[in-house]
N, C-alpha and C positions, 0 to 999 in steps of 0.2 A: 674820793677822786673820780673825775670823770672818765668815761670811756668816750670811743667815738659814734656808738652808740643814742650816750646822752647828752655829749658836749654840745653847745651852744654851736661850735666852729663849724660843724660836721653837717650836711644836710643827707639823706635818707633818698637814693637814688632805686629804679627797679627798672631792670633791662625792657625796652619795648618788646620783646619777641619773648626769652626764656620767663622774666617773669623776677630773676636773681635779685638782692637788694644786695646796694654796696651803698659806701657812704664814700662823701667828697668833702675834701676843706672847701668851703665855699670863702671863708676869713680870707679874701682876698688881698694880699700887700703888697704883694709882686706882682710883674705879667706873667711868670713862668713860675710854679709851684709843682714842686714833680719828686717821684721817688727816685731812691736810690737805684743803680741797675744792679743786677740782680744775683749779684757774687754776695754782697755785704748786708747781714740784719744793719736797720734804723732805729729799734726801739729797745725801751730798758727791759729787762726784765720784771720789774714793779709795774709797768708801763704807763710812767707818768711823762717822760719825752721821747716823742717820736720825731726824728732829723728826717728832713729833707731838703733836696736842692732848692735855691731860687735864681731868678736870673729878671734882669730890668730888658725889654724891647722897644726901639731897635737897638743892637750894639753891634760893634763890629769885629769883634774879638768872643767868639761862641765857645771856645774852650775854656775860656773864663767864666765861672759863677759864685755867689755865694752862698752861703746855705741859714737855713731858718729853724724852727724846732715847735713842736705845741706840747706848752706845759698843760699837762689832765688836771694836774690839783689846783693851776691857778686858770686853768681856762683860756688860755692865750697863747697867740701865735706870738714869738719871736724872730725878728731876723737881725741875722750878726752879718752887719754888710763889712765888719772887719777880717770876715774868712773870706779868704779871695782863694781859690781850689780852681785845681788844671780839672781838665773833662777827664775822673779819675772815682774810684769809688772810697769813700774813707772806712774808717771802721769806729764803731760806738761801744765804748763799753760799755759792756749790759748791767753792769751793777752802778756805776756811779753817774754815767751817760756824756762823760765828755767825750767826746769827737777828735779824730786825730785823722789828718790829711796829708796831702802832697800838694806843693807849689813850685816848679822847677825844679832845683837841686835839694830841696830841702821838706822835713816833716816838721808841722806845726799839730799842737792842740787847742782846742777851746772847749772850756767848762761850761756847762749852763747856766744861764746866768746872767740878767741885764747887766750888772757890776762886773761881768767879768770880760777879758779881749784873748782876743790870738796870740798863743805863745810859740816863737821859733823855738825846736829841739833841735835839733842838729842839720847836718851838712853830708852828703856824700862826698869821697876826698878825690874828686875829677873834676878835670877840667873841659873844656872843650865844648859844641850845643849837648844842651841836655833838653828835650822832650820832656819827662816825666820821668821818675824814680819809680813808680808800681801802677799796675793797671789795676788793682785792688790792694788795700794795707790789710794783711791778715797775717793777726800773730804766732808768734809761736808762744809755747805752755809757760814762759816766764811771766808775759803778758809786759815785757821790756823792749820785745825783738820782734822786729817785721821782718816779713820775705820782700824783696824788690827784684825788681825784672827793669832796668835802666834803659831806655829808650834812647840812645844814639844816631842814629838811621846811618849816617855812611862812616859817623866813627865807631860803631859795632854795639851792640848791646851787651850787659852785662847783668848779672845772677848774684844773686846772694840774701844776705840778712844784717841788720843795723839795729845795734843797741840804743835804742831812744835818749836815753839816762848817759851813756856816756860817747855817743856817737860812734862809737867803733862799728867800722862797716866787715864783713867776713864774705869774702869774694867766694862763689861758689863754682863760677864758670863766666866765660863771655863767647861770644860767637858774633858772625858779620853781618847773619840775616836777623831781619827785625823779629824781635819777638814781644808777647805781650800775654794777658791775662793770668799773670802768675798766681797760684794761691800755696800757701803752706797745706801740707795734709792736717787735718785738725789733729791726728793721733801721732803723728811722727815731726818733729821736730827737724829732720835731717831729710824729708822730702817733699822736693814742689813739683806743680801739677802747672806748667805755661804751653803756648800754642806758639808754632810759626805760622806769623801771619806775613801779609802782602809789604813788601819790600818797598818805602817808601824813598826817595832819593833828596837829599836836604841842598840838594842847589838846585832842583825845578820844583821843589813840592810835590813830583808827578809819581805814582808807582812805576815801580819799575818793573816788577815783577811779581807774582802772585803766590799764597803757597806752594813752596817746590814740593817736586812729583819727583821719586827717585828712577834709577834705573828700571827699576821693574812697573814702573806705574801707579805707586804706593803714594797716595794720596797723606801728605807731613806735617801732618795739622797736630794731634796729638803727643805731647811727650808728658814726661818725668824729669826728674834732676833731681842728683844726689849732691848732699854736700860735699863731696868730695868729688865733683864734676862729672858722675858718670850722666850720661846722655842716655835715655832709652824710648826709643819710638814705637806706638801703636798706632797698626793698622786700624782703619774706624771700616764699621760694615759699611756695605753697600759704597764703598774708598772715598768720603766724604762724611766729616765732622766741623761742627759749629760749634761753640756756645758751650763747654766744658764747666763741671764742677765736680767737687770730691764729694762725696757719701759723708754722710755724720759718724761712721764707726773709721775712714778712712782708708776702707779695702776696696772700694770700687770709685772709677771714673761713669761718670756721667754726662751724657753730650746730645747735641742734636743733632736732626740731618733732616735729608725730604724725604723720609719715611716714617721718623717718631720718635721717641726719646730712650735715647739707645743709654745700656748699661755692660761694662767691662766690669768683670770683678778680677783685680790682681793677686788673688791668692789660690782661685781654683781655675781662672782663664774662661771662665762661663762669658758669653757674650752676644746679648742679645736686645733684641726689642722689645722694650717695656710697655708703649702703647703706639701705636698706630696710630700717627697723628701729622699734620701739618708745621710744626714748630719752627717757631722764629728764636724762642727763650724759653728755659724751662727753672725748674725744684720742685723739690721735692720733700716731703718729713720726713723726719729723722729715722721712721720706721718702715718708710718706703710704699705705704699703704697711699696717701694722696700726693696726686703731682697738681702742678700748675701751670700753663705755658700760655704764650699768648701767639697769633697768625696772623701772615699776612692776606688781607681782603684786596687783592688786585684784579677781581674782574672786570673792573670798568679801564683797566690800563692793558691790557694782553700781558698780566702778570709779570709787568717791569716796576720794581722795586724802587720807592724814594722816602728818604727824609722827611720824615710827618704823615706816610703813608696811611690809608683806612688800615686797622687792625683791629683782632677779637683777642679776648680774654676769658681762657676756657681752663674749668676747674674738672680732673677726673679722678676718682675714688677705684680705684684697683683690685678690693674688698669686693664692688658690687659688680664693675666693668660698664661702670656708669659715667658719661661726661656727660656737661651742662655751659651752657656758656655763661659767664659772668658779665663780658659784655659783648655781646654777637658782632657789633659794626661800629667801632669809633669813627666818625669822618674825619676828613683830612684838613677841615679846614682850610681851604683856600690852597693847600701847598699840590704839587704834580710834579713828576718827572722835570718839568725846565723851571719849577721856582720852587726849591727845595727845601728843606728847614732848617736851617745852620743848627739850630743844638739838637741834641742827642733825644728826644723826644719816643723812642720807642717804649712799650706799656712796662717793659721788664718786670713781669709779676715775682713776687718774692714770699714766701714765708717765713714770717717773724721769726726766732730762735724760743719764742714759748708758745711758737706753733697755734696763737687765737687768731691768728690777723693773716691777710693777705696783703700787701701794700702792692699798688701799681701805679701808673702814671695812666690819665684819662683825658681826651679831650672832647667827651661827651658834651661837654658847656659850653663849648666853641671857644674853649683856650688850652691851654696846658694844665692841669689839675693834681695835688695829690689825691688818691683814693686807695680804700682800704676794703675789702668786705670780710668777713668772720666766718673762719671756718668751721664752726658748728652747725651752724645756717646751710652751708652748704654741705655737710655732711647729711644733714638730714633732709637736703631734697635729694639728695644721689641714694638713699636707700636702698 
């Protein structure tokens, strides 16, 4: 079986400045070939398919895409233009590698497979606009049941979990401000890890409001949720948190901010700064020894923020107190401040769940790109 190493698909890319090598699907079929963002593994554990987005340009509906896969043992790119996925991250099971998503009210799967198509599973039992059912699908330990975080906007969001197999939904909570990036704890079944985010309003499309700030100045981005509805909110240092995920044993929150990639551990309240850094997106392995995150490069803008922005790709080793950039300055390709890039095109680095691969999205090539580099490689230039 092929890697991406030795696959035909893959070309052998090495940063003009650090010197890093990563690889890129070059097997171009789409205009838009990109990783997953950075809550959900893409690849098997065998690591014979590895999922990612695709998307046809121009369209007019960006929250729309479909997704593609590269099989290692047959060498080839597939795209399954019958997966139609809201701007959502699915989840891949790592032993048999079908794919399972969201499209409006509903969760579908698709097997690998030129012979094989989209299958609807079920339905949430609501009426009324629905946005999306999960900001990520992540299961719980039956491997039957997702957590969903229901997108509403002025008819209220809702919390819970949904039996794939037999549709039963299990309400855990709802609330009026928007919420989103729910994930399950990997270790606990009965607790999720979601953010309040910015309050969108569904008769202008316009925000209305931003994460609330409580009485005291407490910056409401962080919570929990119990299955039995308890709400609990953490303050984030420096009162400002981004970009959340759970720890692989399940006892710590992880987040970002403009200081570095902060870590809460929920069982002895430790709470601090892991590295010193810039971050846009981060992860981390399983053992907490290498992170990855990627930055925004906005000096040429007085560090205003857009869609398709220049961004770096930086890997740091924890062991050594070593960072390296993976890829020091994607350009923006034509996109700025007043012509922005309707899909979601940010690097979102991620590490595999057998921890060989990095996957991220590149537009080193002057398009949108999947890429991957190997973390051995990079282990041993951090030394």
């Amino acid at each position: 079986m092929k890697t991406v190493k030795t696959s035909r698909l893959f070309e052998r890319k090495q940063d003009k400045i650090s010197g890093v090598p990563y690889y890129v699907l070059t097997e171009k079929k789409c205009a838009y070939q990109q990783g997953f963002y950075f809550v959900n593994n893409s690849i098997t554990l065998d690591g014979r398919y590895l999922w990612f987005y695709t998307a046809e340009s121009p369209v007019y509906d960006a929250s729309l895409r479909n997704m593609g896969y590269v099989d290692f043992l047959t060498d080839e790119v597939v795209i399954c233009h019958d997966i139609i996925i809201d701007d959502t991250s699915p989840y891949v099971d790592p032993q048999t590698g079908t794919v399972y998503y969201t499209k409006g009210a509903s969760v579908y799967m698709r097997e690998p497979g030129k012979n094989k198509a989209a299958k609807k599973l079920c339905t949430v039992p609501f009426g009324g606009y629905i946005r999306t059912i999960a900001s990520h699908l992540t299961p719980l330990s039956d491997g039957k049941s997702f957590l969903l975080d229901i997108q509403r906007y002025n008819f209220g969001n809702i919390q819970g979990t949904i039996n794939i197999e037999t549709g039963e939904f299990t309400e855990w909570s709802r609330c009026d401000h928007q919420t989103g990036h729910g994930q399950i704890n990997p270790k606990n079944d009965a607790l999720g890890l979601f953010a309040y985010e910015s309050h969108v309003d569904l008769a202008t499309g316009k925000k209305v409001f931003g994460v609330p700030i409580d009485e005291n100045g407490v910056y409401q981005r962080l919570w929990t949720i119990t299955a039995d509805g308890v709400r609990t909110c953490y303050p984030a240092r420096d009162n400002y948190a981004s970009h959340e995920w759970w720890s692989a044993d399940g006892k710590k929150i992880f987040y970002v901010n403009d200081f570095g990639i902060q870590r809460l551990d929920l069982t002895t309240g430790e709470h601090i700064c892991v590295h010193e850094c810039y971050p846009w997106h981060a992860h981390t392995t399983k053992d907490e020894n290498y992170y990855v995150f990627d930055e925004k490069v906005l000096d040429r803008y007085d560090g205003k923020w857009f869609r398709g922005c220049p961004a770096a790709v930086k890997f740091y080793n924890r062991i050594t107190n070593k960072e390296i950039a993976i890829v020091t300055e994607m350009p923006e390709n034509g996109f700025s401040p007043s012509n922005q890039c309707t899909y979601h095109i940010d690097p979102h680095p991620r590490f595999t769940d057998d921890e060989k691969y990095i996957v991220f999205t590149t537009t080193e090539l002057g398009g949108v790109d999947l890429a991957v580099a190997v973390v051995d490689e990079l282990v041993e230039l951090t030394k």
